[in-house]
ZADO-1210 file (C-alpha; in nm, 4 decimals, padded with zeros to 6 digits):
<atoms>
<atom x="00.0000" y="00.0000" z="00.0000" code="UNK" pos="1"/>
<atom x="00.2694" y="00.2381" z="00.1176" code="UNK" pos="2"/>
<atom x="00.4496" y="00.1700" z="-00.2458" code="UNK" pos="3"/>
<atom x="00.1524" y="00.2014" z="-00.4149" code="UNK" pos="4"/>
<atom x="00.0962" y="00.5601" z="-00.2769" code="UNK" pos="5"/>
<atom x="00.4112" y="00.6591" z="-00.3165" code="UNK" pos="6"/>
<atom x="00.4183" y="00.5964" z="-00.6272" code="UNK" pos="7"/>
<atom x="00.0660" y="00.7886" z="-00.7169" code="UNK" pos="8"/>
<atom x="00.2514" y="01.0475" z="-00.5902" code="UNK" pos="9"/>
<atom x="00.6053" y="01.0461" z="-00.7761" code="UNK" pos="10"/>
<atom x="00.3736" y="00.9909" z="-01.1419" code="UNK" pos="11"/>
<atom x="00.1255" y="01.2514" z="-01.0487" code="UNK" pos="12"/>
<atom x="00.4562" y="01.5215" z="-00.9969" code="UNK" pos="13"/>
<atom x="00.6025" y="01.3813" z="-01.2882" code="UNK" pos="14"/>
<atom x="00.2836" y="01.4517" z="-01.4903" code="UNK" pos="15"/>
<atom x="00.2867" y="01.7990" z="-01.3168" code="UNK" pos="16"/>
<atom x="00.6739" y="01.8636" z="-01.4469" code="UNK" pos="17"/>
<atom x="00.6070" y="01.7089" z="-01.7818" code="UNK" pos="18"/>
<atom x="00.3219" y="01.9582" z="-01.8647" code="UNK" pos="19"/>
<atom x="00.5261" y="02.2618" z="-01.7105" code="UNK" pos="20"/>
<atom x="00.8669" y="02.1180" z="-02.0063" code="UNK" pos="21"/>
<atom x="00.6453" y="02.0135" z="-02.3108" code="UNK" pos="22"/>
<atom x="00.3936" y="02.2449" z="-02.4922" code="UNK" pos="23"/>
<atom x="00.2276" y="01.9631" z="-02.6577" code="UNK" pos="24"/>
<atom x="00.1418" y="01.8008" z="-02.3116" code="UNK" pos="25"/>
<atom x="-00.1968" y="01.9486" z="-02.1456" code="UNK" pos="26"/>
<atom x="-00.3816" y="01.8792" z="-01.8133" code="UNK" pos="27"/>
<atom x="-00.6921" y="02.0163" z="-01.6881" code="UNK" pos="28"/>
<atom x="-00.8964" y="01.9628" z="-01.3862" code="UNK" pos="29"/>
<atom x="-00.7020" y="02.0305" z="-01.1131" code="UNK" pos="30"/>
<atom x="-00.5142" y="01.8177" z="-00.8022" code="UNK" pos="31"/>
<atom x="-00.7317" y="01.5866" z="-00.8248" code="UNK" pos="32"/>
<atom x="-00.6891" y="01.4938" z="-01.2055" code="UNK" pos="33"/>
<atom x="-00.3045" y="01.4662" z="-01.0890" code="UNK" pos="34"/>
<atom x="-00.3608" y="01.1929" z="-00.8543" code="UNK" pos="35"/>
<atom x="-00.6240" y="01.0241" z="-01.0609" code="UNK" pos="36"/>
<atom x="-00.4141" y="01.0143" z="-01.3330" code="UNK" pos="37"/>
<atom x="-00.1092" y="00.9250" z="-01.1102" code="UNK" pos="38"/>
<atom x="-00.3237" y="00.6620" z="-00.9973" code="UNK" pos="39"/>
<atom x="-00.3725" y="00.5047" z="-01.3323" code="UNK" pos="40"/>
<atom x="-00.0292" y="00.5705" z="-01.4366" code="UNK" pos="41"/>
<atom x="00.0522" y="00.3025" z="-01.1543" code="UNK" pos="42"/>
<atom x="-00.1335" y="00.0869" z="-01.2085" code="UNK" pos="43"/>
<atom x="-00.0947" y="00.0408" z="-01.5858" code="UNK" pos="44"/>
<atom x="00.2710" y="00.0191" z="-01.5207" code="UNK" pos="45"/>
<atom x="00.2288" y="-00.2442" z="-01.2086" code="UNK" pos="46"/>
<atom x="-00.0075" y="-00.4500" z="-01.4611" code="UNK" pos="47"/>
<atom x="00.0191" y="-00.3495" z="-01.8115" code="UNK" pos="48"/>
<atom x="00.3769" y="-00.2749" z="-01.9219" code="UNK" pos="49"/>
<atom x="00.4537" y="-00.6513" z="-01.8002" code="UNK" pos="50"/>
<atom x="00.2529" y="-00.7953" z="-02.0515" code="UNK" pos="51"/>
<atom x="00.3467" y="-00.5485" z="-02.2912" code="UNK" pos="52"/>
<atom x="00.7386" y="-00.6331" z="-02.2658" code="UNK" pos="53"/>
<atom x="00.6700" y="-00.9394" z="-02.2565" code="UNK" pos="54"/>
<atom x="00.4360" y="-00.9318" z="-02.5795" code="UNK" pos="55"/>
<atom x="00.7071" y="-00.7102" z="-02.7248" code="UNK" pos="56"/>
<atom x="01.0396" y="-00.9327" z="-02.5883" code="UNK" pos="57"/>
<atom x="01.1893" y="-01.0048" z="-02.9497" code="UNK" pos="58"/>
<atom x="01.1790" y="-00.6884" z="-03.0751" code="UNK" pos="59"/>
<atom x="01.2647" y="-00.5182" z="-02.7832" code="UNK" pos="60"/>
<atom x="01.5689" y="-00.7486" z="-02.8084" code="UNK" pos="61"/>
<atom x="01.6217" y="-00.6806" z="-03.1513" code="UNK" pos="62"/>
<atom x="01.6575" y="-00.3440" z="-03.1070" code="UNK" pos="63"/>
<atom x="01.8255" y="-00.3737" z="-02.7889" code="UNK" pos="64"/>
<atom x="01.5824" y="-00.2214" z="-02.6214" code="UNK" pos="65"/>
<atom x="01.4911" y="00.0646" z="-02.8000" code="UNK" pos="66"/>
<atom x="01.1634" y="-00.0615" z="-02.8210" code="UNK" pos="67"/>
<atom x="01.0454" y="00.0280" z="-02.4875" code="UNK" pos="68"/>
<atom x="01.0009" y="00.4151" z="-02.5718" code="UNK" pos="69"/>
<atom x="00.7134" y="00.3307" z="-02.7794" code="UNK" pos="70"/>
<atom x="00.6130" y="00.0676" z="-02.4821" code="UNK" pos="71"/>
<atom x="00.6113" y="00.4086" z="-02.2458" code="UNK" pos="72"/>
<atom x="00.4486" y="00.5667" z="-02.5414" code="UNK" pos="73"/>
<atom x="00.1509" y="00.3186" z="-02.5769" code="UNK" pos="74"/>
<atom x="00.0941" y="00.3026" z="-02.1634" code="UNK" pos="75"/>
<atom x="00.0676" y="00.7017" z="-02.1787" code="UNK" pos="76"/>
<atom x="-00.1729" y="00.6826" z="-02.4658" code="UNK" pos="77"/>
<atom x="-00.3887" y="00.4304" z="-02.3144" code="UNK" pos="78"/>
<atom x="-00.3738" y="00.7065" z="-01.9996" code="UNK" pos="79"/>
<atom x="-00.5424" y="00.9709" z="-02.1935" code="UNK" pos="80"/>
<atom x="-00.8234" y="00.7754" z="-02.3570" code="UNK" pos="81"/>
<atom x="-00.9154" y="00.6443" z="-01.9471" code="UNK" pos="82"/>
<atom x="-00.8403" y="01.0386" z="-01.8818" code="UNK" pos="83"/>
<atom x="-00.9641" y="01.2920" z="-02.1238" code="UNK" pos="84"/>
<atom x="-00.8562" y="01.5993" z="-01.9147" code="UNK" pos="85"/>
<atom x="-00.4896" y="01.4539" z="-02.0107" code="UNK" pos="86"/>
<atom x="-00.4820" y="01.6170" z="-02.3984" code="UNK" pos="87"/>
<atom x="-00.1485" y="01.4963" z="-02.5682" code="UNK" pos="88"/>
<atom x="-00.0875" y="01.7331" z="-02.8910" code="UNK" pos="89"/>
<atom x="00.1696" y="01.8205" z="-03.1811" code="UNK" pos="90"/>
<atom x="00.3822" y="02.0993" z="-03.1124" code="UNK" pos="91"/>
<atom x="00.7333" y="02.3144" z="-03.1902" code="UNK" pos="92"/>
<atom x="01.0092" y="02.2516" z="-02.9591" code="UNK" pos="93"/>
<atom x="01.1809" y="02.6098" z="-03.0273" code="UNK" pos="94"/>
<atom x="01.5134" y="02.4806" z="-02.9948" code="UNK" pos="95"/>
<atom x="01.8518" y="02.6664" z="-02.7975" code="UNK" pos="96"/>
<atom x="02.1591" y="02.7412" z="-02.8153" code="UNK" pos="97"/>
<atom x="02.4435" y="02.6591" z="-02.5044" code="UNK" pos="98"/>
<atom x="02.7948" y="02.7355" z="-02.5254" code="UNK" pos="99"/>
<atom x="02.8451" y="02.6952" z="-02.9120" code="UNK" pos="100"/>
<atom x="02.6161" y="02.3846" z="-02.9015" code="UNK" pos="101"/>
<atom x="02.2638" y="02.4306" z="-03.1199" code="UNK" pos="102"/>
<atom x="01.9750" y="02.2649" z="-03.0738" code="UNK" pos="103"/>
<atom x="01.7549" y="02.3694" z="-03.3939" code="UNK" pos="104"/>
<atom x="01.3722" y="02.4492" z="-03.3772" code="UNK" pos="105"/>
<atom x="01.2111" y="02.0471" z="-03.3827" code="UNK" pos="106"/>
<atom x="00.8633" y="01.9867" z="-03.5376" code="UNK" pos="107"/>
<atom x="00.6765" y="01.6883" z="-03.3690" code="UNK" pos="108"/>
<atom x="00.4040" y="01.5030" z="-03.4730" code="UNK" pos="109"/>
<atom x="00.0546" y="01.3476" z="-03.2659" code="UNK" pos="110"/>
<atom x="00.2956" y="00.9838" z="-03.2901" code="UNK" pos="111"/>
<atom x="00.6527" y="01.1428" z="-03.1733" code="UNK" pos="112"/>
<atom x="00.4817" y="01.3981" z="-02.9628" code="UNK" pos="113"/>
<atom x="00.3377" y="01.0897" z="-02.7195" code="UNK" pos="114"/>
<atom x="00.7478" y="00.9099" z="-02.7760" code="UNK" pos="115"/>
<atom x="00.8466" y="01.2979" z="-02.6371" code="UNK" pos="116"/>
<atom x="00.6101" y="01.3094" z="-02.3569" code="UNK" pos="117"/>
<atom x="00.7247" y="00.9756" z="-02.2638" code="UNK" pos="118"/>
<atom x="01.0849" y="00.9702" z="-02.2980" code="UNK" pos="119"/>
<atom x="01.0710" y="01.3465" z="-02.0445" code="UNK" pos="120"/>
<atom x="00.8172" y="01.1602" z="-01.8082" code="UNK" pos="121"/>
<atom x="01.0304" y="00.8533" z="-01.7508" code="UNK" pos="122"/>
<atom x="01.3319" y="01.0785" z="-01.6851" code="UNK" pos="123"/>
<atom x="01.1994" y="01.2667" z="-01.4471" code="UNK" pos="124"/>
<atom x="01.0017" y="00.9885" z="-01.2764" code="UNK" pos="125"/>
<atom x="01.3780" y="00.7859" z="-01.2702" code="UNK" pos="126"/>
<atom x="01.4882" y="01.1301" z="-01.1501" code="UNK" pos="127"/>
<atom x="01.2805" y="01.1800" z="-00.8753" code="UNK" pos="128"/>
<atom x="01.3084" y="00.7969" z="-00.7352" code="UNK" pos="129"/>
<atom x="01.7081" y="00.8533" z="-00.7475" code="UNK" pos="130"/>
<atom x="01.5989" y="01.1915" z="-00.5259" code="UNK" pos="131"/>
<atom x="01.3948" y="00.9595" z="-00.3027" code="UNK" pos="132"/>
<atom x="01.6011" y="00.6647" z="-00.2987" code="UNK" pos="133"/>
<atom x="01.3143" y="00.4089" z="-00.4035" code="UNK" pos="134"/>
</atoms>
C-alpha cells in the first residue's frame, strides 16, 4: 500500500513537471486529475507494461531495447483515452543554443509527440526515485 501511494505520488509530480517542459502536453482539472491520473499511471505500469514487454520481448531485443520508448508511449496513450482531461498534442520545440552547441527548432508530430512526452516523463520519474532513494 505504502508503495503504491508513493508511487501515485512520484507519477502525479512527474505529470505535473512534464506539462510545465512540453507544450504539446496538457492537463486540466485540477489536483485531483493529478492523482487520478497518477493513480492510473501506476497501475498500468504495475499490470500493463509486463505484458506489454513481454508481448514485445523479441523486438525489444532486436533493437536492444529501443523498443520500450514506444512501450512508455503506448501506456501514456492508453492514460489519456481512461483520462480525457490529459490532452497529448503536436507541437514546436523552439530549440537553444548553449555554449556553441545548437539545438535547432524540432517539429513533432501526434505519434513522436506521445514518444516525447514519454521519454521526459520517464526521466523525471527515474529522476525523482534517485531523489527519493526508491
Amino acid at each position: 500500500m505504502k508503495s503504491l501511494l508513493r508511487n501515485t505520488v512520484i507519477n502525479g509530480v512527474s505529470l505535473y513537471s512534464t506539462s510545465l517542459i512540453l507544450n504539446g502536453v496538457k492537463i486540466e482539472g485540477g489536483f485531483l486529475t493529478y492523482i487520478f491520473a497518477g493513480f492510473a499511471l501506476t497501475l498500468m505500469t504495475f499490470i500493463l507494461k509486463p505484458v506489454l514487454n513481454i508481448i514485445a520481448f523479441p523486438i525489444n531485443l532486436v533493437t536492444f531495447g529501443m523498443f520500450s520508448f514506444l512501450i512508455n508511449a503506448i501506456i501514456l496513450y492508453i492514460l489519456t483515452i481512461f483520462i480525457p482531461q490529459i490532452k497529448i498534442t503536436s507541437f514546436v520545440f523552439k530549440g537553444f543554443t548553449l555554449s556553441g552547441f545548437v539545438v535547432p527548432i524540432v517539429s513533432f508530430n501526434a505519434f513522436f509527440a506521445f514518444i516525447a512526452a514519454s521519454v521526459v516523463l520517464s526521466f523525471i520519474i527515474s529522476f525523482i526515485k534517485w531523489l527519493t532513494g526508491k
